[in-house]
N, C-alpha and C positions, 0 to 999 in steps of 0.2 A: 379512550385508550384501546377498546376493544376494537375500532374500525382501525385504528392503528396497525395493532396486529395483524388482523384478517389482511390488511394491504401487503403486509410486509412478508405474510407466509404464500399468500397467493402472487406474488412478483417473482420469489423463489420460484413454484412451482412452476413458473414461466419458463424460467432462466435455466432451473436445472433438470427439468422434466421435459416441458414442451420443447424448448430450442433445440433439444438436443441432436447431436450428428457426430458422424464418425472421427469426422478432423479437430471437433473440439475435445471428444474424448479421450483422444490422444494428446492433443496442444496444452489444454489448460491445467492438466496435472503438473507436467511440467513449465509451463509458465511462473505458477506459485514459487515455484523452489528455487529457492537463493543461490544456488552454485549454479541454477542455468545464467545468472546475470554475471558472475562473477567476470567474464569478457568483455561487458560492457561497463564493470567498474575499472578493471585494469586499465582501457581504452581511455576511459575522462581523468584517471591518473593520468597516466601516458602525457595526454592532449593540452591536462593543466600545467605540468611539472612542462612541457616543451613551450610553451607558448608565452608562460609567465612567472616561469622562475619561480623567486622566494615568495610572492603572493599566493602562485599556484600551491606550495605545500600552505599557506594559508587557508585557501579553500580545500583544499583536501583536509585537514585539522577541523574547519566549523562543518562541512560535509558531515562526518561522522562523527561529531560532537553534537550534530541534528538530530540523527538516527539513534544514539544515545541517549538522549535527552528523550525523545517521542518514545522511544520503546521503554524507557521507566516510567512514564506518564500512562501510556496506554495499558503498558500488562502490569506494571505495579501499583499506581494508585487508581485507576478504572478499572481494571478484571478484577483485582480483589476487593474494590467497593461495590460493585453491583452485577451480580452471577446475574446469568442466563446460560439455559442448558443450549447448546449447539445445535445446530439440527441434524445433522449425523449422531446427535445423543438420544434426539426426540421422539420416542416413540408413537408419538402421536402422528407424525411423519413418514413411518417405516410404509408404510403401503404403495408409498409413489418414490420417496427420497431416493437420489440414486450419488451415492457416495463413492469417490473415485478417488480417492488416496488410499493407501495400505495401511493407516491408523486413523483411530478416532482422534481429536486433540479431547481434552480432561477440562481443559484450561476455560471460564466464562467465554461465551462467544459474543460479551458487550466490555470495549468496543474490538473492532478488528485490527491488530496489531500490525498485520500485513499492509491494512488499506494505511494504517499511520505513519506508519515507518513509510513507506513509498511514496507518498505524498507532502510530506515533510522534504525527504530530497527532491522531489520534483519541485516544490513550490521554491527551495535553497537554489536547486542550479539554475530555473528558470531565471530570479531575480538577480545570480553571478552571473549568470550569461548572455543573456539576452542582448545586452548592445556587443558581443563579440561573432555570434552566430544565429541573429535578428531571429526567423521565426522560425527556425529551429529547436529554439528552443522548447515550443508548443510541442514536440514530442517528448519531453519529458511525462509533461499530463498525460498523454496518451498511453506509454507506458504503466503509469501508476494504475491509470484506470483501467488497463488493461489486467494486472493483477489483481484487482479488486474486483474483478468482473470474475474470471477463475476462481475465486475463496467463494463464489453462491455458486457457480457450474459443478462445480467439486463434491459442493455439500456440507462443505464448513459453517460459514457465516449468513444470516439472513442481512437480506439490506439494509436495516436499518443499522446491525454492527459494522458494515463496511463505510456506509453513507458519514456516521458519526465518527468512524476512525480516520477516513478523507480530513474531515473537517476538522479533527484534533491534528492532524498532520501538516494540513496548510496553516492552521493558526503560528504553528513552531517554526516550519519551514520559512511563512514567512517574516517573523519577527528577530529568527538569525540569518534569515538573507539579507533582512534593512541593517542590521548591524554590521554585518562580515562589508557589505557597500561600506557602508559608512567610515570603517576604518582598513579597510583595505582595497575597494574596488578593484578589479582586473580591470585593465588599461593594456 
């Protein structure tokens, strides 16, 4: 478990110490934060409610009945079962960490709620969309991952809370994307 660790705080150090440069300084702060996406939620409303009617507010309904469900999995029953301190909490950290948000979060930083929630709608719209805007849909992942890349640039999360919050987010995403197919496909 100890080489564990050592991987997981020296990957960080990579990501948010060594890579660092001016245009992620600025990007990935705001990357993280949910109201820059807000245009691109309005947009696949927009895109579903045009294209496919009463289905379309179907998928909008499991949509955010994914990110529901992940975000009380992830910060309710995994943050409050098993703490770890953050690394913007970590003193252990303070000599290189370079924390770039205006608060610390409080909150276990296992798993990453960000990486869950983001990855849960990406793995949902990929599996509703995919026969409608073929490999397009491959930038949904690119998205999530892209957020989940920003929570260790930032200084919040080390990789292994993002990596496992991914993987609680695709388990969810895509066990309501085989269902939302199965009884309602977009067509």
């Amino acid at each position: 478990m100890h080489t564990i660790l050592n991987w997981d705080h020296a990957l960080l150090k990579l990501i948010n110490y060594q890579w660092q440069n001016d245009l992620f300084d600025f990007l990935m702060p705001w990357l993280r934060n949910a109201t820059a996406w807000v245009p691109l939620y309005f947009f696949l409303g927009l895109f579903l409610l045009a294209n496919f009617k009463k289905t379309g507010w179907w998928c909008i309904i499991f949509a955010a009945a994914t990110v529901i469900l992940t975000n009380y999995v992830s910060s309710n029953l995994i943050k409050e079962n098993i703490p770890r301190l953050r690394p913007c909490n970590n003193p252990d950290l303070a000599s290189w960490l370079r924390v770039l948000v205006p608060y610390r979060p409080q909150s276990s930083s296992f798993v990453s709620s960000h990486a869950a929630n983001h990855f849960s709608m990406a793995t949902f719209l990929y599996l509703a969309l995919k026969d409608q805007i073929g490999n397009w849909a491959y930038l949904f992942f690119f998205w999530a991952f892209s957020i989940c890349y920003a929570q260790l640039y930032v200084g919040v999360h080390y990789p292994i809370d993002v990596a496992s919050g991914a993987l609680v987010g695709i388990i969810i995403g895509y066990l309501a994307g085989t269902l939302f197919n199965k009884k309602f496909a977009l067509a």
